[in-house]
C-alpha positions in Angstrom: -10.7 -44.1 8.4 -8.3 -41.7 8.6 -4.3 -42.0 9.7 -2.8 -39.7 12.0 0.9 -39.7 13.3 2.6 -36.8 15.0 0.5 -33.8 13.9 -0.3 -35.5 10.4 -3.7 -37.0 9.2 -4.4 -38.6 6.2 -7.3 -38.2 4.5 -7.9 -39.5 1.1 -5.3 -40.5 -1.7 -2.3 -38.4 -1.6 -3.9 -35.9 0.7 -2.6 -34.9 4.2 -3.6 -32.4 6.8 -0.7 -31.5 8.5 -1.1 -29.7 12.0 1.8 -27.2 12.6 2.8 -25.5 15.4 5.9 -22.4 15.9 6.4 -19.7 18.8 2.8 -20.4 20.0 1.1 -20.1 16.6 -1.1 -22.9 15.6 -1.6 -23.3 11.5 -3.6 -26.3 9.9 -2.3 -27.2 6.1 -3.3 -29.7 3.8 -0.6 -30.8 1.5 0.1 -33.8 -0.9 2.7 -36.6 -0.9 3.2 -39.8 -2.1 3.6 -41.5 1.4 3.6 -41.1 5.3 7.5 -41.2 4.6 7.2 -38.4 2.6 4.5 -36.6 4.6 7.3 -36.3 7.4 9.4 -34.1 5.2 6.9 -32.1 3.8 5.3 -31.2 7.2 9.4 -30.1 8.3 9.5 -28.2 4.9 6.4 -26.6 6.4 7.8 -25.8 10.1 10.7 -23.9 8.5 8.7 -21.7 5.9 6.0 -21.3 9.2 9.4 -20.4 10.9 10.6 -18.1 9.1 7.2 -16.6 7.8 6.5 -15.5 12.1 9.3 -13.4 11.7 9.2 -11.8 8.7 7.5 -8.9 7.6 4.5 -9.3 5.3 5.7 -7.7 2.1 8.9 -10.2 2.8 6.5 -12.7 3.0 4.5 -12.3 0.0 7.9 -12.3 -2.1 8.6 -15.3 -0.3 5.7 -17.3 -1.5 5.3 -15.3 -5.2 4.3 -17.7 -7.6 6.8 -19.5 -10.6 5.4 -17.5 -13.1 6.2 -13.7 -11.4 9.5 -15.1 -10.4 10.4 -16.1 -14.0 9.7 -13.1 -15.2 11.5 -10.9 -12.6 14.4 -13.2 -13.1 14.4 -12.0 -17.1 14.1 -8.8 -16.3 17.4 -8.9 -14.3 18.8 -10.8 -17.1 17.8 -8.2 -19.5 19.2 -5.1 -17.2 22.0 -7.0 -17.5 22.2 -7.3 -21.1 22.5 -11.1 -21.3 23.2 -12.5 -25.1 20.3 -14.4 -26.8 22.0 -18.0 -26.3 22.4 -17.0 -22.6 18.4 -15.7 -22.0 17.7 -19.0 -23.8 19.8 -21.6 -21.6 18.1 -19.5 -18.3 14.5 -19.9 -19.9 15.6 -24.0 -20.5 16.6 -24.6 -16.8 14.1 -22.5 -15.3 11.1 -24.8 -17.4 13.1 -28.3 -16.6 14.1 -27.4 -12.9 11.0 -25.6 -11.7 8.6 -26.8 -14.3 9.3 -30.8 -15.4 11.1 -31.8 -12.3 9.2 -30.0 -9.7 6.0 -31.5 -11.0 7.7 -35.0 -11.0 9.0 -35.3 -8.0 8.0 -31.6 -5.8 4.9 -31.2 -6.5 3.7 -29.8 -3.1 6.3 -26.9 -3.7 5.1 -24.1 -4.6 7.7 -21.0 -4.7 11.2 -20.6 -4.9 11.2 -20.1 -1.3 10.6 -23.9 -0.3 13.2 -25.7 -2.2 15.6 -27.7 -0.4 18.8 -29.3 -0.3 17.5 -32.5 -1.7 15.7 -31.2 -3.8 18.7 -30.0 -6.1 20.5 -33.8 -5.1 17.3 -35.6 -6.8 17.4 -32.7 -9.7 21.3 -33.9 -10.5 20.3 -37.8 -10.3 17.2 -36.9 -12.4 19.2 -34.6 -14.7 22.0 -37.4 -15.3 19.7 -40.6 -14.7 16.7 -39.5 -16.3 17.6 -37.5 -19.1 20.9 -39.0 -20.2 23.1 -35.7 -19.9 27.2 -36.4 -18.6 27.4 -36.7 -15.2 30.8 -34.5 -15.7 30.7 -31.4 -18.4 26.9 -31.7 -18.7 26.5 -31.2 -15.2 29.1 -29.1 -14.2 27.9 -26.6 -17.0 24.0 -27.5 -15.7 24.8 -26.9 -12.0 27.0 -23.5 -12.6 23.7 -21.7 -14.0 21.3 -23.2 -11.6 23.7 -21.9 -8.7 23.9 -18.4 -10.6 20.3 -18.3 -11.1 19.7 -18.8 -7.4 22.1 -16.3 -6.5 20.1 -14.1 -8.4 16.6 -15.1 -6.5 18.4 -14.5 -3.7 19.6 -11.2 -4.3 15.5 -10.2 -5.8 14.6 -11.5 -2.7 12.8 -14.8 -3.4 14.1 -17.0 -1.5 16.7 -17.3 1.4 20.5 -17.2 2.3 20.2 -20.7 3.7 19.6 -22.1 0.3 22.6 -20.7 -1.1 24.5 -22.0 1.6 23.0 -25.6 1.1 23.0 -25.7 -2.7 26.9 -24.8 -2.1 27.6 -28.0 -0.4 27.2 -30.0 -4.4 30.3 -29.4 -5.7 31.0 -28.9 -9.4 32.9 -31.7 -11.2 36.6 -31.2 -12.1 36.9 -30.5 -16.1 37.2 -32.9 -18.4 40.9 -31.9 -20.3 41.1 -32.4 -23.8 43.7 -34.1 -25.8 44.4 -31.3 -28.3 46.9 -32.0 -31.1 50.5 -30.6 -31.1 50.8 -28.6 -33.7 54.1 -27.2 -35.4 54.7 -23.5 -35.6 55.8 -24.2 -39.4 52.2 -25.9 -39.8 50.1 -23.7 -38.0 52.1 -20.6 -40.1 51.2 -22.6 -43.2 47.6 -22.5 -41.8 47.4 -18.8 -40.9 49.2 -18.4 -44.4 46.3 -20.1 -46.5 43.2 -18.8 -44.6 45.4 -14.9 -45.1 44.5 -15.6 -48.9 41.4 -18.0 -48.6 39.7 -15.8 -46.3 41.4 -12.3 -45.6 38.6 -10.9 -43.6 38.7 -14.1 -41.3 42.6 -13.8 -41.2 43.0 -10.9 -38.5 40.3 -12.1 -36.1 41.8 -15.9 -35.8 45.3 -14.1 -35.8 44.5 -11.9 -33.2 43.1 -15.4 -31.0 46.4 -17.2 -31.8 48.6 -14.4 -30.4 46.4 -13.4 -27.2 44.9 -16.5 -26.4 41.1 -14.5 -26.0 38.3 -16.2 -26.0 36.3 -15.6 -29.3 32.8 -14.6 -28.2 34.1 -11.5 -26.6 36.8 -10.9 -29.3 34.1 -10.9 -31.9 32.2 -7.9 -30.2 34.7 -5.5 -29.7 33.8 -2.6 -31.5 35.9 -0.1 -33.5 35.3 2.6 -30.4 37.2 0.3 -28.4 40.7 0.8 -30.0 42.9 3.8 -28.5 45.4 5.2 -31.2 48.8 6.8 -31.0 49.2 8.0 -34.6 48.4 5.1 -36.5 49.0 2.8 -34.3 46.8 1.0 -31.5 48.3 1.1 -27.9 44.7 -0.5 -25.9 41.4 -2.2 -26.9 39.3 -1.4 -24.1 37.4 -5.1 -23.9 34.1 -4.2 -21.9 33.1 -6.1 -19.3 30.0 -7.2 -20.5 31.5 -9.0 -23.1 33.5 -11.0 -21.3 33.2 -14.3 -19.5 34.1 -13.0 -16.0 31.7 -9.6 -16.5 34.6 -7.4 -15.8 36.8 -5.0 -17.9 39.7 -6.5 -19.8 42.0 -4.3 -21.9 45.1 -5.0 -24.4 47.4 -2.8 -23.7 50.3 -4.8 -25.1 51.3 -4.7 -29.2 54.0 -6.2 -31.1 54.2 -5.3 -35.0 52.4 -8.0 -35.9 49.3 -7.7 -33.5 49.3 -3.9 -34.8 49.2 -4.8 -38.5 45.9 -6.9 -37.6 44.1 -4.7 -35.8 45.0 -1.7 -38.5 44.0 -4.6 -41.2 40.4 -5.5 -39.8 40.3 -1.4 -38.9 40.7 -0.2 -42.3 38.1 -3.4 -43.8 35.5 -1.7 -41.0 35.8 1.6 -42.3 35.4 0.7 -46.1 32.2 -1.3 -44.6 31.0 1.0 -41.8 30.5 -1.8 -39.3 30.9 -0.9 -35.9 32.7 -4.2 -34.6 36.8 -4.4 -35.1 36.5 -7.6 -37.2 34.1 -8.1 -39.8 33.5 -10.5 -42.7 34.0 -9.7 -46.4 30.2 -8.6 -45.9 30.5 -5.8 -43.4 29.1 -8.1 -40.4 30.1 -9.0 -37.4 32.1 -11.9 -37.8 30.0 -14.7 -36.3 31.7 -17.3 -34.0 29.7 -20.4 -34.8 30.8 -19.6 -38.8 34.4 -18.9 -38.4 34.5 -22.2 -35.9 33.0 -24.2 -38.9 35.5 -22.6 -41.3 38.7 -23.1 -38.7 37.5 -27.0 -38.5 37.1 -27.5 -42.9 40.6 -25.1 -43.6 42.0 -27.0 -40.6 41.4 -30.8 -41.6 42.7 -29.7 -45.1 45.8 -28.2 -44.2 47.0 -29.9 -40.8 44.6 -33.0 -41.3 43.3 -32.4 -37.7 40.3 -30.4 -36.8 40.9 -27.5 -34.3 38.7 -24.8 -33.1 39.6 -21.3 -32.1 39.4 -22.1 -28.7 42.7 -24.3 -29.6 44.5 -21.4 -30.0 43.8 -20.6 -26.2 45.0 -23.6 -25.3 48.0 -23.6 -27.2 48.7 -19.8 -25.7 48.8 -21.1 -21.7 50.6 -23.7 -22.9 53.5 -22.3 -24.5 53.4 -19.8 -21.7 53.5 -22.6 -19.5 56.7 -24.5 -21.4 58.2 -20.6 -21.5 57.9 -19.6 -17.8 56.2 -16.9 -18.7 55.1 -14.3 -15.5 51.4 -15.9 -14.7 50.4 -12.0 -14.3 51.8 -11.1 -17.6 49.9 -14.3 -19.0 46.7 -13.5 -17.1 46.6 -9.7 -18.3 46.9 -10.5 -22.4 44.4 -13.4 -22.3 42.0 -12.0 -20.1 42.2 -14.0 -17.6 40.8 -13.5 -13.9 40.6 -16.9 -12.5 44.5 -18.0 -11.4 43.1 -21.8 -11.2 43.0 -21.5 -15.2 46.4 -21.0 -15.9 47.9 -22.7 -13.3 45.2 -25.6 -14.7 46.9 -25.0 -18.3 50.3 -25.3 -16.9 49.9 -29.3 -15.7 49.8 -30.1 -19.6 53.8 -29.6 -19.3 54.4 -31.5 -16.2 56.3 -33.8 -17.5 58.9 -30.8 -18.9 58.7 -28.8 -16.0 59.3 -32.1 -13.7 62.8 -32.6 -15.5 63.5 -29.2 -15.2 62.6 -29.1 -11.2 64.6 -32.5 -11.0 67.6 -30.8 -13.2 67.8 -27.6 -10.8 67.9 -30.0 -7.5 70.3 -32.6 -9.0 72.9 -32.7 -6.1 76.6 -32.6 -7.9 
């Protein structure tokens, strides 16, 4: 016999008819669940897209409730406007198949859009993410929920599903950073490192130069392109890094040279132009120098030479840092490295607190 509670009657197995009433408007569902317990939320999920579906109009609607599939691929076809890298079309395509695909069929089955997820709905995906799957409940899922919340921003602004859920997946807060120990390193050993990889590897030489002195990221110093460079004689005065290279999706530029920053770019110029690449730095090939090859090589020349493996991303490290130790203008600091984001240097300037706290205590010592 069948079981009915508060506009919701079971009626075989998992399956519920759920009676649902908004603004005078009378709509009978069936739906699945697990449970009356469950039943309950489902038939509220209901009342809101009911809600929200009376006052819409219908072509608003029928976005509302598009399928997984047309929403995939209208979300890749933003991504590809936007000329997203490889690696970054590839970790969208992941989440999208383990958020809307794995865990909604787990746990969500009776949703069935965009549209209709929920706050806990993303609080069982990190517990299932972290739980189930064994990923770091810190970096993994910081890095994990930063691209969900981007590609929900992006529904939102295609129109698939609603403000509200923006708002809501707002309230899980990203974990703080995890700061790595990286190894203090002399300037007489890390000029004996640049030194041996100038005659090891003398295409490599100008690129991991260039990252030691500005502190820039290396995916988006690998892809500026020869076009970039502005020239006073023979001499660079700007690189123009495009915004679409960079981390933050905004312009960039160097427009700061001291001799030695000059004689790289005019060195991994001139090996461009014998090669006809496009890109600034190239290997002794005429390609683009690729960052997961000169991050191997860094680690190997690295370990041989300082007995410690770094990676260029050391070098950015080691930039704020010194910067940090120097009192260096934050502006000034934020201009050269590329940096947008204030919390990043001011982040970078706690590794020498215990420095600047003798200092602070030395300038209010009362004498």
């Amino acid at each position: 016999m069948a079981k009915k509670c508060r506009g919701i009657t079971h009626i075989k197995g998992k399956t519920y008819l759920f009676d649902l009433q908004v603004n005078g408007i009378r709509k009978q569902v069936r739906g699945e669940a697990d449970s009356l317990k469950e039943a309950r939320h489902v038939r509220d999920e209901m009342r809101v897209e009911l809600r929200k579906q009376v006052s819409m109009p219908q072509g608003v609607q029928e976005r509302l409730n598009a399928p997984f599939e047309e929403v995939r691929e209208k979300l890749f076809a933003d991504l590809l406007s936007d000329k997203l890298s490889h690696s970054n079309m590839l970790r969208h395509e992941i989440i999208f198949r383990r958020l809307f695909g794995d865990f909604r069929t787990l746990r969500f089955p009776h949703i069935k859009s965009v549209s209709q997820v929920t706050l806990p709905f993303f609080l069982e995906y990190k517990a299932y993410f972290v739980n189930d799957l064994r990923h770091s409940p810190t970096g993994g899922w910081r890095s994990e929920l930063t691209c969900v919340k981007s590609m929900m921003r992006r529904f939102r602004k295609l129109g698939y599903c609603s403000k509200e859920i923006i708002e809501d997946l707002a309230e899980i807060k990203r974990p703080p950073h995890n700061k790595k120990d990286y190894p203090d390193i002399s300037n007489s050993k890390l000029k004996e490192l640049l030194d041996f990889i100038k005659r090891d590897r003398p295409d490599y030489y100008p690129l991991i130069y260039f990252i030691s002195r500005t502190g820039r990221r290396i995916k988006e110093t690998t892809l500026i392109e020869r076009k970039d460079i502005n020239w006073l004689g023979l001499n660079p005065i700007r690189i123009n890094i495009r915004a679409e290279t960079t981390k933050a999706r905004v312009k960039a530029p160097i427009e700061t040279f001291d001799e030695g920053l000059k004689d790289a770019v005019k060195q991994a110029y001139n090996l461009g132009s014998r090669h006809k690449t496009i890109y600034l730095f190239c290997n002794r090939l005429g390609n683009k120098c690729s960052k997961n090859s000169v991050r191997t090589y860094l680690k190997e020349v690295s370990s041989k030479i300082l007995g410690v493996k770094i990676t260029p991303h050391y070098f950015r490290h080691r930039f704020l840092t010194i910067c940090g130790k120097e009192n260096a203008p934050i502006v000034d600091i934020m201009n050269i490295a590329g940096i947008k984001d204030i919390k990043v240097v001011i982040g970078y300037y706690s590794h020498t607190t215990k420095e600047g706290q003798n200092k602070v205590l030395a300038a209010t010592m009362v004498v």
